[in-house]
N, C-alpha and C positions, 0 to 999 in steps of 0.2 A: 178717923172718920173724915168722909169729904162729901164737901155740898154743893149743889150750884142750884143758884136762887135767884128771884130777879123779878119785874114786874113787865107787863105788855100796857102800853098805853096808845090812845088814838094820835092821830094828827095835831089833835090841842090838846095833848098833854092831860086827857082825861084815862084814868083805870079801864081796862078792858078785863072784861070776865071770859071764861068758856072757849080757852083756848088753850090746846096742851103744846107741850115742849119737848121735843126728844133730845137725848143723849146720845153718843152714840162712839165707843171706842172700842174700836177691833171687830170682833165678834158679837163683844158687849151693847144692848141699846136698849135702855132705861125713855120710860114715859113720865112726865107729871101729872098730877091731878089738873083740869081745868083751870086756869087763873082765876083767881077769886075763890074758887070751891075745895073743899077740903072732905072728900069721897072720904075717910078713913075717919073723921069726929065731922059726921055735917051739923053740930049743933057748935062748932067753934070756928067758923068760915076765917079765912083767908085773910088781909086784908085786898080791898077790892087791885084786881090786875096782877096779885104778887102769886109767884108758883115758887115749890123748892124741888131738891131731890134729892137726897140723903145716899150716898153711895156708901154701903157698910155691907156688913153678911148680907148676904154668904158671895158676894162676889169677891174672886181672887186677888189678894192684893198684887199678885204680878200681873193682872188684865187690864193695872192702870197704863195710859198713854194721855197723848193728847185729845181731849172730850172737844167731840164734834156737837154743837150744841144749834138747833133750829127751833122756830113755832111750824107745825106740821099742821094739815087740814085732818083732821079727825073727829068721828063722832062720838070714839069711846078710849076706852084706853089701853084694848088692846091692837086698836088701829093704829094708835098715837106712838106704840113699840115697833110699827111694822119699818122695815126700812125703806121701803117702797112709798114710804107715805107722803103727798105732796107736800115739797114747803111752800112755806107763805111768807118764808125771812129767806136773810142771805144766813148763812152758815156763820158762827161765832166758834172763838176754840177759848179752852179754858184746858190749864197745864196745873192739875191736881197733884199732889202729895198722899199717899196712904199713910207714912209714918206719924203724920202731921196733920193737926187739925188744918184742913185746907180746905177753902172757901172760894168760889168763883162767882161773882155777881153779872149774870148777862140780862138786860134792861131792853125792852124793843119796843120801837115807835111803830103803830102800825100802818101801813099805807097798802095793804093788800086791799 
């Protein structure tokens, strides 16, 4: 299993909610739930700013590469999947393992 996780914060270092994160290796391009929100148990929210994304089935373990990782301007989360989607960050990369619990922490300061 591999994850990349991480929180969005403002200019002073406070939690930013309500922004997703896209993935993005090869063909493959994974979205997050909104920072802070947690779309899949809304009754166990986030803590505020923090997003993850669990890369496991059914994606290929040979589709891993280098993960091209942004915060993107979306209002849902199939927008937050598109490739097209405007960023709001510079591009971060993150060099994942499938054999291997592998973890990538990408953290971003906002100033958009």
């Amino acid at each position: 299993m591999a994850q990349i996780r991480g929180k969005i914060r403002d200019r002073n270092g406070q939690p930013v909610n309500g922004y997703f994160v896209q993935a993005r290796c090869g063909g493959t391009v994974l979205a997050s739930n909104p920072s802070g929100i947690n779309l899949y148990a809304p009754d166990k929210p986030y803590e505020p700013g923090a997003y993850d994304m669990i890369l496991s089935s059914p994606l290929d373990p040979n589709s891993m590469c280098r993960w091209e990782v942004r915060v993107v301007q979306a209002s849902n989360y199939e927008e937050a999947k598109n490739p097209g989607a405007p960023s709001l960050s510079p591009v971060g990369y993150c060099d994942l393992s499938w054999d291997e619990m592998s973890i990538c922490f990408a953290n971003w300061r906002k100033n958009w």
